[in-house]
PDB file of N, CA, C, O and CB in Angstrom:
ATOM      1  N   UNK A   1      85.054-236.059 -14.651  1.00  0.00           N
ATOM      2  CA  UNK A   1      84.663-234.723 -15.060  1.00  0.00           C
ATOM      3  C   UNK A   1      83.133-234.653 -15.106  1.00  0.00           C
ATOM      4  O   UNK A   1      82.312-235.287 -15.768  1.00  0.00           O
ATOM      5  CB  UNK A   1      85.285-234.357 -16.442  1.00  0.00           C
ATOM      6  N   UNK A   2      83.044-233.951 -14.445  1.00  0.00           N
ATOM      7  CA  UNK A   2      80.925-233.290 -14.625  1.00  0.00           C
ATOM      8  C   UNK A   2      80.756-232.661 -15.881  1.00  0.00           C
ATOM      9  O   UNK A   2      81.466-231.825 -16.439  1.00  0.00           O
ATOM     10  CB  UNK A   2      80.231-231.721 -13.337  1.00  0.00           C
ATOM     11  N   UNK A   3      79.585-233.257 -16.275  1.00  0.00           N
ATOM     12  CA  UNK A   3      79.143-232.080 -17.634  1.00  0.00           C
ATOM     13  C   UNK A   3      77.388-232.214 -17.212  1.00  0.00           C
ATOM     14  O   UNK A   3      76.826-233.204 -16.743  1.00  0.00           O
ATOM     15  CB  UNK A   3      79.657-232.838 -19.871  1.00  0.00           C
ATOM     16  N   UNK A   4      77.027-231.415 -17.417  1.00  0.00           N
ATOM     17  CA  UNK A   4      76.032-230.639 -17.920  1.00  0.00           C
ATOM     18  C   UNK A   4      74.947-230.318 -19.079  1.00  0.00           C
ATOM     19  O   UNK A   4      75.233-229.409 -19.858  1.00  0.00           O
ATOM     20  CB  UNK A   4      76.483-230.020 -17.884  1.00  0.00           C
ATOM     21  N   UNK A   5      73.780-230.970 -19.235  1.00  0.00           N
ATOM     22  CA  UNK A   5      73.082-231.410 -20.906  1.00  0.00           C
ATOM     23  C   UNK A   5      71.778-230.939 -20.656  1.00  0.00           C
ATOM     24  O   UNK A   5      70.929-231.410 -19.899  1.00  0.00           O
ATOM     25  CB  UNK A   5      72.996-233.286 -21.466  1.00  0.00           C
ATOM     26  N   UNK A   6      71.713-229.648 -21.611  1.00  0.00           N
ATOM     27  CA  UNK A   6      70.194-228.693 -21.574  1.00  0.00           C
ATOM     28  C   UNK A   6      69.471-229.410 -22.273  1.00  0.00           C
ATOM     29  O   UNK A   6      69.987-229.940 -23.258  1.00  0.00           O
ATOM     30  CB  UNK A   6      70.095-227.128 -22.211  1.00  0.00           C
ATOM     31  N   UNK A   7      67.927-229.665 -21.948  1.00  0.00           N
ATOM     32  CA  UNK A   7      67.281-229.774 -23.181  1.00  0.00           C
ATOM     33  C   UNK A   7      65.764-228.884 -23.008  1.00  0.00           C
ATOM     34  O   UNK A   7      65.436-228.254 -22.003  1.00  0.00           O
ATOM     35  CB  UNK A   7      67.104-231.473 -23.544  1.00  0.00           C
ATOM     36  N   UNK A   8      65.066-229.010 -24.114  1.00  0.00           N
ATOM     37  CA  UNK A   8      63.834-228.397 -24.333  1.00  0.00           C
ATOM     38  C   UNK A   8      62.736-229.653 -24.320  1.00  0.00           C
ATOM     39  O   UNK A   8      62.749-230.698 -24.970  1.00  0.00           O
ATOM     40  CB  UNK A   8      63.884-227.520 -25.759  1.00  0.00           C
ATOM     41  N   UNK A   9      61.933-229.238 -23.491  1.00  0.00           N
ATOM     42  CA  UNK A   9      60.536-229.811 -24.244  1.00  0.00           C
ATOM     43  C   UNK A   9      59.378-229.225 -24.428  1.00  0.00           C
ATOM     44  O   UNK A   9      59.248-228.134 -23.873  1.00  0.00           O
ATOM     45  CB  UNK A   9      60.051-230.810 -23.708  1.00  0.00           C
ATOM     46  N   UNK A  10      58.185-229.767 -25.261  1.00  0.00           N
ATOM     47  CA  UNK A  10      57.524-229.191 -25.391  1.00  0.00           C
ATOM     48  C   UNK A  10      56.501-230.259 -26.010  1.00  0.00           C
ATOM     49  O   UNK A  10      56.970-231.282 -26.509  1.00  0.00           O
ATOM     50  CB  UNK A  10      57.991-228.125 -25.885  1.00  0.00           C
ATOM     51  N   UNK A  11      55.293-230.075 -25.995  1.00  0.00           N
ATOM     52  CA  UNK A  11      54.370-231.131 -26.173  1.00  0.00           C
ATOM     53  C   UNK A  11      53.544-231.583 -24.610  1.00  0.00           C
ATOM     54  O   UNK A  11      53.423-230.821 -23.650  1.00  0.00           O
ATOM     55  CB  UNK A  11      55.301-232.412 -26.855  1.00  0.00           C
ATOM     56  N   UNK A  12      53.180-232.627 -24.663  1.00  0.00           N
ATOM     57  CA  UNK A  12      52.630-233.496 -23.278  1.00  0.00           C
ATOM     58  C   UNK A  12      53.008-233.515 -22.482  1.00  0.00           C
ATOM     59  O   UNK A  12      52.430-233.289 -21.418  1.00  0.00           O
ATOM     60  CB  UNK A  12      52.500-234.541 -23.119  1.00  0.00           C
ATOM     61  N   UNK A  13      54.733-233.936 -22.704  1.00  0.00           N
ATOM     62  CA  UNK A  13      55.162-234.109 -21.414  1.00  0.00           C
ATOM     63  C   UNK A  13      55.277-232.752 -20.859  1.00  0.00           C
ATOM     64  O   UNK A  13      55.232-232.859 -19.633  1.00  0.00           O
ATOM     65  CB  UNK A  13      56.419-234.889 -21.332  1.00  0.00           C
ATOM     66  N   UNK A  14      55.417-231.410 -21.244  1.00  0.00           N
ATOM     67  CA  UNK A  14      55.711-230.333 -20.576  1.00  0.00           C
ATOM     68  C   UNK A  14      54.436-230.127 -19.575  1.00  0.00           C
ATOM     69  O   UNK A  14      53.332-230.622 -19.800  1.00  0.00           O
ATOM     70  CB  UNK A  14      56.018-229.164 -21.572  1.00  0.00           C
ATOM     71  N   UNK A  15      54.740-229.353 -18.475  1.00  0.00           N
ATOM     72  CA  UNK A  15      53.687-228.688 -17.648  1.00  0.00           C
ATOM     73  C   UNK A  15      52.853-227.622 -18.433  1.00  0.00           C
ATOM     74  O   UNK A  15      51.671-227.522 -18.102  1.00  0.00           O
ATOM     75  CB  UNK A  15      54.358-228.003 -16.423  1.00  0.00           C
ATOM     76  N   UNK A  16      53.301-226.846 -19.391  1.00  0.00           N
ATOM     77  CA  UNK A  16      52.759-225.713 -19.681  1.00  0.00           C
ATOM     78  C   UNK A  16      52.737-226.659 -21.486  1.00  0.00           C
ATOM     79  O   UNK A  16      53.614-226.443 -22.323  1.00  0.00           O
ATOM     80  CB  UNK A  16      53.813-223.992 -19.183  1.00  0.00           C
ATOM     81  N   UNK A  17      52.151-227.152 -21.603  1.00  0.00           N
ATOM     82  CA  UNK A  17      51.548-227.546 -22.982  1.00  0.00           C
ATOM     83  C   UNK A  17      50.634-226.825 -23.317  1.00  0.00           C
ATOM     84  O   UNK A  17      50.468-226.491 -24.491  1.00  0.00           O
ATOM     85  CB  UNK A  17      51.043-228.777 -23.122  1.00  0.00           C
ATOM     86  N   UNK A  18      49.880-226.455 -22.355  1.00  0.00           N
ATOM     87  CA  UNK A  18      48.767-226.374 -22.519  1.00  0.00           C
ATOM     88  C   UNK A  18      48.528-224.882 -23.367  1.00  0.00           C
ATOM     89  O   UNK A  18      47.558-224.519 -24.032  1.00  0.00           O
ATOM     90  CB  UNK A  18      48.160-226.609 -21.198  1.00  0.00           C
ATOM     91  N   UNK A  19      49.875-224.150 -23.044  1.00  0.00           N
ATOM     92  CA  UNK A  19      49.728-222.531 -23.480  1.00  0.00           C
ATOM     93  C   UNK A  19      51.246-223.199 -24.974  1.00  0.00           C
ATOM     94  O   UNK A  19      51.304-222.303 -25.815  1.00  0.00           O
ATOM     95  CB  UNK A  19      50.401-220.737 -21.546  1.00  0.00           C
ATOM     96  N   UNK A  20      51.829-223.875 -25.190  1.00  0.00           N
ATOM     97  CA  UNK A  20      52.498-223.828 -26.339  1.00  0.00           C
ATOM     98  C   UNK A  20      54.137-223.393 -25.220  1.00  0.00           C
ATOM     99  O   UNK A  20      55.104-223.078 -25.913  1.00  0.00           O
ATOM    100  CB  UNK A  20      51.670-222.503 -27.722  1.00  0.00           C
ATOM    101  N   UNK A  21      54.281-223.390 -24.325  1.00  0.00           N
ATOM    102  CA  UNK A  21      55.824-223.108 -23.575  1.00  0.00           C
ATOM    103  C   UNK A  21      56.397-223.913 -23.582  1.00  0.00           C
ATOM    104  O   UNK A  21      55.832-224.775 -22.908  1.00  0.00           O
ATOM    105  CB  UNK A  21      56.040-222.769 -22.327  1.00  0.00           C
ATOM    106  N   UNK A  22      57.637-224.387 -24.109  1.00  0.00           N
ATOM    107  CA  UNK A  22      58.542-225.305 -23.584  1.00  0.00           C
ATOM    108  C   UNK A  22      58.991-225.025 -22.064  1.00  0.00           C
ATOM    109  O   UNK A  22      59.062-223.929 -21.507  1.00  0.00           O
ATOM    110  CB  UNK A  22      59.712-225.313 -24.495  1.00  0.00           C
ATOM    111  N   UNK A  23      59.267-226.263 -21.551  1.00  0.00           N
ATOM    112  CA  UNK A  23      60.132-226.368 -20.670  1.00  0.00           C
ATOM    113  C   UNK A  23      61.395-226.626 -20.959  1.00  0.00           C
ATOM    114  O   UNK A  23      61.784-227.174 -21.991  1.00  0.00           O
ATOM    115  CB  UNK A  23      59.790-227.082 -19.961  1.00  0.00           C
ATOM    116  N   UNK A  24      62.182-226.177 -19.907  1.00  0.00           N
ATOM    117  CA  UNK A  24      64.139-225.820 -20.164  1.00  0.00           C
ATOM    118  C   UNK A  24      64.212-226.677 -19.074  1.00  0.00           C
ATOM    119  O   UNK A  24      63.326-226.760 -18.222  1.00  0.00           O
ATOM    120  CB  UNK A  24      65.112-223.899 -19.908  1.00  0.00           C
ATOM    121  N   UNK A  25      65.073-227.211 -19.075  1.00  0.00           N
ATOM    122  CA  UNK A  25      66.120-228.359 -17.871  1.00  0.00           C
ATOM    123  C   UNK A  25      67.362-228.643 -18.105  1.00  0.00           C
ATOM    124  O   UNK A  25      67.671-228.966 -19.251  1.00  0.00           O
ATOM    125  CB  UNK A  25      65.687-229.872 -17.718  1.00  0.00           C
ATOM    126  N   UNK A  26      68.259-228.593 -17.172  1.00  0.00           N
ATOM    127  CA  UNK A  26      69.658-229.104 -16.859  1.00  0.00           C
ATOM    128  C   UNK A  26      69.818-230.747 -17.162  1.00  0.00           C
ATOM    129  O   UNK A  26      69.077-230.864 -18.138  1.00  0.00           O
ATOM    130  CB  UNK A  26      69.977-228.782 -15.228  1.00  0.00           C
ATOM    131  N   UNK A  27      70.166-231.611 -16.985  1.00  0.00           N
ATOM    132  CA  UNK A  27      70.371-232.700 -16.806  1.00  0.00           C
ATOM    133  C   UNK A  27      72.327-233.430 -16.336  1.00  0.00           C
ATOM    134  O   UNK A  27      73.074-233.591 -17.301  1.00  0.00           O
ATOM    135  CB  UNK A  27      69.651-233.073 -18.113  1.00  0.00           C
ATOM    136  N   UNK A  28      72.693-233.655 -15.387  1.00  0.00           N
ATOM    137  CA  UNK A  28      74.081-233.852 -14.959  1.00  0.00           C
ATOM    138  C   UNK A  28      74.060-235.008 -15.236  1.00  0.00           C
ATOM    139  O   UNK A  28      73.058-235.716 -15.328  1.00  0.00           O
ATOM    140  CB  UNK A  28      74.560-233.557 -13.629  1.00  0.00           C
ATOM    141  N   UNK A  29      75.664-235.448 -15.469  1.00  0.00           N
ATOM    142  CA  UNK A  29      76.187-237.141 -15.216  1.00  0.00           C
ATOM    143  C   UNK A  29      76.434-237.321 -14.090  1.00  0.00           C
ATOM    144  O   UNK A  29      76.682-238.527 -14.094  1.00  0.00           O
ATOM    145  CB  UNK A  29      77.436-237.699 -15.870  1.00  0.00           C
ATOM    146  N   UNK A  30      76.590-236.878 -12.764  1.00  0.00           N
ATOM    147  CA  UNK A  30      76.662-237.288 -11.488  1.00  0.00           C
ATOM    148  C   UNK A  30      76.231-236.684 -10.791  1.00  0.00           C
ATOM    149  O   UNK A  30      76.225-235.460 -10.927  1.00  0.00           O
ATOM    150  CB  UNK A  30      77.552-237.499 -11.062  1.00  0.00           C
ATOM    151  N   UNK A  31      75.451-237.584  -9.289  1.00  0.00           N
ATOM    152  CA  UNK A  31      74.690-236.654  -8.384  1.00  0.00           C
ATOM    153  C   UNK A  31      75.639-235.951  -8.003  1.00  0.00           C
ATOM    154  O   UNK A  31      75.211-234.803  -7.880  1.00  0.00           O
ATOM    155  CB  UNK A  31      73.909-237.175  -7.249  1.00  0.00           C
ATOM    156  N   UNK A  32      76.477-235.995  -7.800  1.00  0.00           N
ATOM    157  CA  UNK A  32      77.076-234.879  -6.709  1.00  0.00           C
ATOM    158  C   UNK A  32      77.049-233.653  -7.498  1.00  0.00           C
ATOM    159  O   UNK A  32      77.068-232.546  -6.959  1.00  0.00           O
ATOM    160  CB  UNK A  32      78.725-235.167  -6.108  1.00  0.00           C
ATOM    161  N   UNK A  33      77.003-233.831  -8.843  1.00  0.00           N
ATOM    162  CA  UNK A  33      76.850-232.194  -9.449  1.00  0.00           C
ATOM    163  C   UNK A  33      75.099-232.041  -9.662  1.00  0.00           C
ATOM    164  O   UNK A  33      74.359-231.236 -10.228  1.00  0.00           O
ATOM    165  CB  UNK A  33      77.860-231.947 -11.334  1.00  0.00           C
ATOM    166  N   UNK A  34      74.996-232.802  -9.180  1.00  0.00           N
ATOM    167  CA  UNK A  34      73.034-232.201  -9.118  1.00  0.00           C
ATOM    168  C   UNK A  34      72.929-231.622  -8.060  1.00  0.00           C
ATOM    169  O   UNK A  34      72.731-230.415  -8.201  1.00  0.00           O
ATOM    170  CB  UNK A  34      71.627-233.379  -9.029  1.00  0.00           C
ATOM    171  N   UNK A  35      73.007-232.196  -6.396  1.00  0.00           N
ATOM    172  CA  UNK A  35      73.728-231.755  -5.462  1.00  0.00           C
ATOM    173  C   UNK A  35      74.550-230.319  -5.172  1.00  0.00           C
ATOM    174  O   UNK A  35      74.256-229.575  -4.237  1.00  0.00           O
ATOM    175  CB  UNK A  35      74.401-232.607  -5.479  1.00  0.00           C
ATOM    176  N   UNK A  36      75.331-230.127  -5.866  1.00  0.00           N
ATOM    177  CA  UNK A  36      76.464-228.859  -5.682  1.00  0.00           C
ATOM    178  C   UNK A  36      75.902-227.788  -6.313  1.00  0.00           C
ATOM    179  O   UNK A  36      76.190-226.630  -6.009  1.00  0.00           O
ATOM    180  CB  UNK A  36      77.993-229.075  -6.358  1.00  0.00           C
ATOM    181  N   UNK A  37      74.726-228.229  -7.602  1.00  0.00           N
ATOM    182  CA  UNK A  37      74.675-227.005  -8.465  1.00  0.00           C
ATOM    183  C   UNK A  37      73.094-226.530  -7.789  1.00  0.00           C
ATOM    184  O   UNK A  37      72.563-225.504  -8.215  1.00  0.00           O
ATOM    185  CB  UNK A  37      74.782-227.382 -10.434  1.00  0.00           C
ATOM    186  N   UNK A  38      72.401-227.391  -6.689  1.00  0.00           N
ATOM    187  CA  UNK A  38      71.345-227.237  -6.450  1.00  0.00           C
ATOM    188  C   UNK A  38      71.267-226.613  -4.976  1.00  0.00           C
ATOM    189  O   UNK A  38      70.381-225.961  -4.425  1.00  0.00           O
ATOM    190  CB  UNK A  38      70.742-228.383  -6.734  1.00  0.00           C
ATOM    191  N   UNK A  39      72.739-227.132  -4.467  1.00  0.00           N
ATOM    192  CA  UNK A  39      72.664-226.158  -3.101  1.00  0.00           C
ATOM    193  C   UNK A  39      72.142-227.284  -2.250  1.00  0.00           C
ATOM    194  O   UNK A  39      71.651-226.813  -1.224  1.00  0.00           O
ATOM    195  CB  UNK A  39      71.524-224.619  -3.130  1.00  0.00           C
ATOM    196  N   UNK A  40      72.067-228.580  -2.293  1.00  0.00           N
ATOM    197  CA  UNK A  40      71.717-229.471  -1.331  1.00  0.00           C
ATOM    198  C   UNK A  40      72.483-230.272   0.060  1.00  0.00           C
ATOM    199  O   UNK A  40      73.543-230.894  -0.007  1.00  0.00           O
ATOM    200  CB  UNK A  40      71.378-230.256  -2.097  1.00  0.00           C
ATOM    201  N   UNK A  41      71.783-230.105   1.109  1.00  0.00           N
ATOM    202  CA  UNK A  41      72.495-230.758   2.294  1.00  0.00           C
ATOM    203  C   UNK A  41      72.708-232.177   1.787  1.00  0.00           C
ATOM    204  O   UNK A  41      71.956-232.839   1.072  1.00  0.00           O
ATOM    205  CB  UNK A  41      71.611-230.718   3.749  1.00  0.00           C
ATOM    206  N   UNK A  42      73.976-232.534   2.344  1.00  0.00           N
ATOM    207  CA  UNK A  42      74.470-234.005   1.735  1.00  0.00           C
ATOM    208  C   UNK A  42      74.458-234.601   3.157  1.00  0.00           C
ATOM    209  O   UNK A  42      74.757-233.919   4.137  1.00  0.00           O
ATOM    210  CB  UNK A  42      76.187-234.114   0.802  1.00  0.00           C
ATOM    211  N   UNK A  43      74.169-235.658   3.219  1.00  0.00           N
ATOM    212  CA  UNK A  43      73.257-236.791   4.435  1.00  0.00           C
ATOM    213  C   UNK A  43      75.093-237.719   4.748  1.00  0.00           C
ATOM    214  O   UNK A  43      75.948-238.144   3.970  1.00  0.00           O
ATOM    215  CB  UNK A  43      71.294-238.402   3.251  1.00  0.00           C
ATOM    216  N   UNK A  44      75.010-237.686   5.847  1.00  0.00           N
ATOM    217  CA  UNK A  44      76.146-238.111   6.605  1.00  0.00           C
ATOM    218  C   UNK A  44      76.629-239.518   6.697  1.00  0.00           C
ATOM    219  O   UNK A  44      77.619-239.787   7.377  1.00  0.00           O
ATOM    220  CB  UNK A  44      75.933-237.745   7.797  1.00  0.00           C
TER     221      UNK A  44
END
């Protein structure tokens, strides 16, 4: 079964620290649902 794990950051590691924005991200347990949910050509 695929699942799916949001998180927030915010601080340094974000790109936009600099203005106080978190960043939002997905995170999957298997490529193939990184893959499927991203719309990627899969290599033969």
């Amino acid at each position: 079964m695929s699942r799916q794990y949001s998180f927030m950051t915010i601080g340094p590691v974000s790109p936009l620290s600099f203005s106080g924005t978190p960043l939002f991200f997905n995170a999957f347990n298997t490529p193939d649902a990184f893959i499927k949910a991203n719309d990627l050509p899969v290599k033969e």
